[in-house]
GUMIMI-693578 format. One record per residue: residue in three letters; x, y, z of N, C-alpha, C in turn. Coordinates in steps of 0.001 Angstrom, whole numbers, padded with zeros to 6 digits, always signed. Layout:
<nodes>
ALAXYZXYZXYZ...
</nodes>
This chain:
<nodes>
UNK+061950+120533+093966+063340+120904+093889+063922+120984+095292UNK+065415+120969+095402+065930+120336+096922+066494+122023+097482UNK+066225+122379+098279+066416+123961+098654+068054+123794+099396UNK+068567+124885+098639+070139+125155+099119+069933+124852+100863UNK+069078+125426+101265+068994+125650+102410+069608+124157+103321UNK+069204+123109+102449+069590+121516+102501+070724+121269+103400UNK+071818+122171+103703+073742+122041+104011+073846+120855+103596UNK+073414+120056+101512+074518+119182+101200+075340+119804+100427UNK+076366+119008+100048+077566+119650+099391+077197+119400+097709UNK+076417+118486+097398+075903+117852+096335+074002+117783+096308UNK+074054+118312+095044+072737+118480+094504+072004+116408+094554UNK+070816+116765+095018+069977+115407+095438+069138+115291+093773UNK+069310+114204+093186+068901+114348+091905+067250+113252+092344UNK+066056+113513+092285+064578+112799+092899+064493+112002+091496UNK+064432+110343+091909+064120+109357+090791+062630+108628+090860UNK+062854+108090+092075+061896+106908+092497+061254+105861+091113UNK+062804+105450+090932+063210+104801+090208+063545+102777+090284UNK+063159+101708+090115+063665+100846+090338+064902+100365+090960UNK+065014+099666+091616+066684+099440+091904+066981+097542+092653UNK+068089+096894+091896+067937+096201+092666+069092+095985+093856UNK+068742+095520+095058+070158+095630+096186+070285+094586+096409UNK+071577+094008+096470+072440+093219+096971+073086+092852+098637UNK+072952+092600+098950+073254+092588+100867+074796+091683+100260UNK+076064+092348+100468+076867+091894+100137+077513+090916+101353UNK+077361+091781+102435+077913+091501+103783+077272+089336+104010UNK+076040+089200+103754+075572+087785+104048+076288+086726+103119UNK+076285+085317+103360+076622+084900+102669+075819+084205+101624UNK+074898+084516+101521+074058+083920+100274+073414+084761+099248UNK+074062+086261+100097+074446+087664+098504+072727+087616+098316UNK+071898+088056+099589+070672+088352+099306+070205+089441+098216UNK+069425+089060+097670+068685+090218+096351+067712+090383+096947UNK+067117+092046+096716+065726+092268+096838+065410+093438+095356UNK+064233+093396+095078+063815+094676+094317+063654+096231+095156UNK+063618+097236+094682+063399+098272+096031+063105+099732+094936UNK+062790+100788+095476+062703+101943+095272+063610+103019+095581UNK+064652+103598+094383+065348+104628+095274+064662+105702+094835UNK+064952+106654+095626+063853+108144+095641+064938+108804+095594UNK+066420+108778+096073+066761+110106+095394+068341+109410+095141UNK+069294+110332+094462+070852+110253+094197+071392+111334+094316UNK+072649+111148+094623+073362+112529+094670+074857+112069+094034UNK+075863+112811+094133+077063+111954+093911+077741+111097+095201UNK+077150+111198+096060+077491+110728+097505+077231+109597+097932UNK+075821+109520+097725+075111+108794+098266+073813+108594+097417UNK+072536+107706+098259+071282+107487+097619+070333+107091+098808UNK+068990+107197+098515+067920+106817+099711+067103+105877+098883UNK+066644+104669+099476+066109+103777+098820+064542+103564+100216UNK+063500+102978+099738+062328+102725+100157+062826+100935+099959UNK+062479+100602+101257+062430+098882+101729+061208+099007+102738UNK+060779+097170+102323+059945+097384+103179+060064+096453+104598UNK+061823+096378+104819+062095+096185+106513+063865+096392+106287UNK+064237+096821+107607+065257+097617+107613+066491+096892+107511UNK+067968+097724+107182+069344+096771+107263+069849+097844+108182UNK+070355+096758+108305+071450+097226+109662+072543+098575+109224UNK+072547+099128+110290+073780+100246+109752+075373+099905+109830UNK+075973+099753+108666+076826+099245+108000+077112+098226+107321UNK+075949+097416+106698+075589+096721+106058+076114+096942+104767UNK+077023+096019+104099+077633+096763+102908+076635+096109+101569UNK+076468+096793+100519+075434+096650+099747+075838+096709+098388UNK+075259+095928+097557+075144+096804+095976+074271+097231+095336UNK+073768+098367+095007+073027+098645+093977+072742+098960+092611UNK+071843+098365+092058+072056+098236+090618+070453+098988+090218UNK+070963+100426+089537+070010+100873+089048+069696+100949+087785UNK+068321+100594+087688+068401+099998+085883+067280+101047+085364UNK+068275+101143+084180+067887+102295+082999+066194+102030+082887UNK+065934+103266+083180+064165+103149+082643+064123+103998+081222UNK+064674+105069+080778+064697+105329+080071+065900+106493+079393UNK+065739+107447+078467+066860+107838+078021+067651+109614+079451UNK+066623+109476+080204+066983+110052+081294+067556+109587+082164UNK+067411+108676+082795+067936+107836+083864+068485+106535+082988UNK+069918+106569+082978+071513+105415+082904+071307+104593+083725UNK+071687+103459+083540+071759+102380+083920+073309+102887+085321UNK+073420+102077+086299+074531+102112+087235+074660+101640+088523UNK+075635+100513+088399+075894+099756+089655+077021+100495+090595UNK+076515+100125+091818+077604+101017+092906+077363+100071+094038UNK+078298+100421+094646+078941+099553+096067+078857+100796+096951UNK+077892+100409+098220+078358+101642+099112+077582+100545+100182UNK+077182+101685+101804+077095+100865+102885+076158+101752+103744UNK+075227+101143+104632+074227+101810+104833+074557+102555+106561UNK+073638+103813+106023+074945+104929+106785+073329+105232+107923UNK+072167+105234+107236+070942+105556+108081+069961+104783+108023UNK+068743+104627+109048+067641+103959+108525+066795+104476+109270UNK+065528+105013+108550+064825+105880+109099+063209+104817+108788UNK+062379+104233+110243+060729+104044+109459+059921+105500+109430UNK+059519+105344+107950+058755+106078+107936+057117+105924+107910UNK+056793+104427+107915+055256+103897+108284+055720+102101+108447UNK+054625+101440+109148+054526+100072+108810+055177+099907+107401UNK+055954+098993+107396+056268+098273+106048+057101+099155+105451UNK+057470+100239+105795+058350+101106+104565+059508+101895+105797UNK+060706+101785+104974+062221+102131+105881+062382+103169+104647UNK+063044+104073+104801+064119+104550+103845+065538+104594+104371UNK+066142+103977+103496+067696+103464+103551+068796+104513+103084UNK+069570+105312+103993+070377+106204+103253+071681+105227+103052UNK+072183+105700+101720+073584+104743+101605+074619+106039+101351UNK+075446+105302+102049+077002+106100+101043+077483+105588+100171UNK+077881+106117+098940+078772+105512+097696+079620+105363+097671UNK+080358+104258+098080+081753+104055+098129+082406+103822+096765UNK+081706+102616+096101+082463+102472+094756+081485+102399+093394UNK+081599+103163+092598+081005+102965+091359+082125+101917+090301UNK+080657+101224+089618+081232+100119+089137+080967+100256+087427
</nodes>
């Protein structure tokens, strides 16, 4: 569970859930598969395994695994990128537009 102590304004909902992203910004609208680990209404953190640039505008499409986790595409743009080992980034995004 995410401790108040956190200073977000919005509760971090933990998925580590499928997701697929879109690199909107290129022109050949790259796809990858990826891992997001958490949501909030703000934003989301996704696991890649090499980094995007910060402000990289993106889409993500998170697909329903089951009757807990909804299906939902959103448009937002990547605000952090943190490595956290060889091969693995976590990607913070902001949510700009739900679709």
């Amino acid at each position: 569970m995410v401790d108040f102590d956190d200073k977000r304004y919005f509760y971090r909902m933990m998925l580590n859930s499928e997701v697929k992203v879109t690199i909107i910004d290129d022109e050949a609208n790259s796809c990858m598969l990826s891992t997001c680990r958490d949501i909030s209404a703000t934003g989301l953190a996704i696991e890649m395994s090499h980094p995007l640039d910060i402000g990289t505008n993106v889409k993500v499409s998170l697909l329903a695994t089951n009757d807990n986790v909804q299906a939902l595409d959103t448009r937002g743009k990547v605000i952090r990128v943190t490595e956290e080992s060889n091969d693995c980034y976590l990607i913070g995004l902001s949510i700009e537009e739900v679709d």
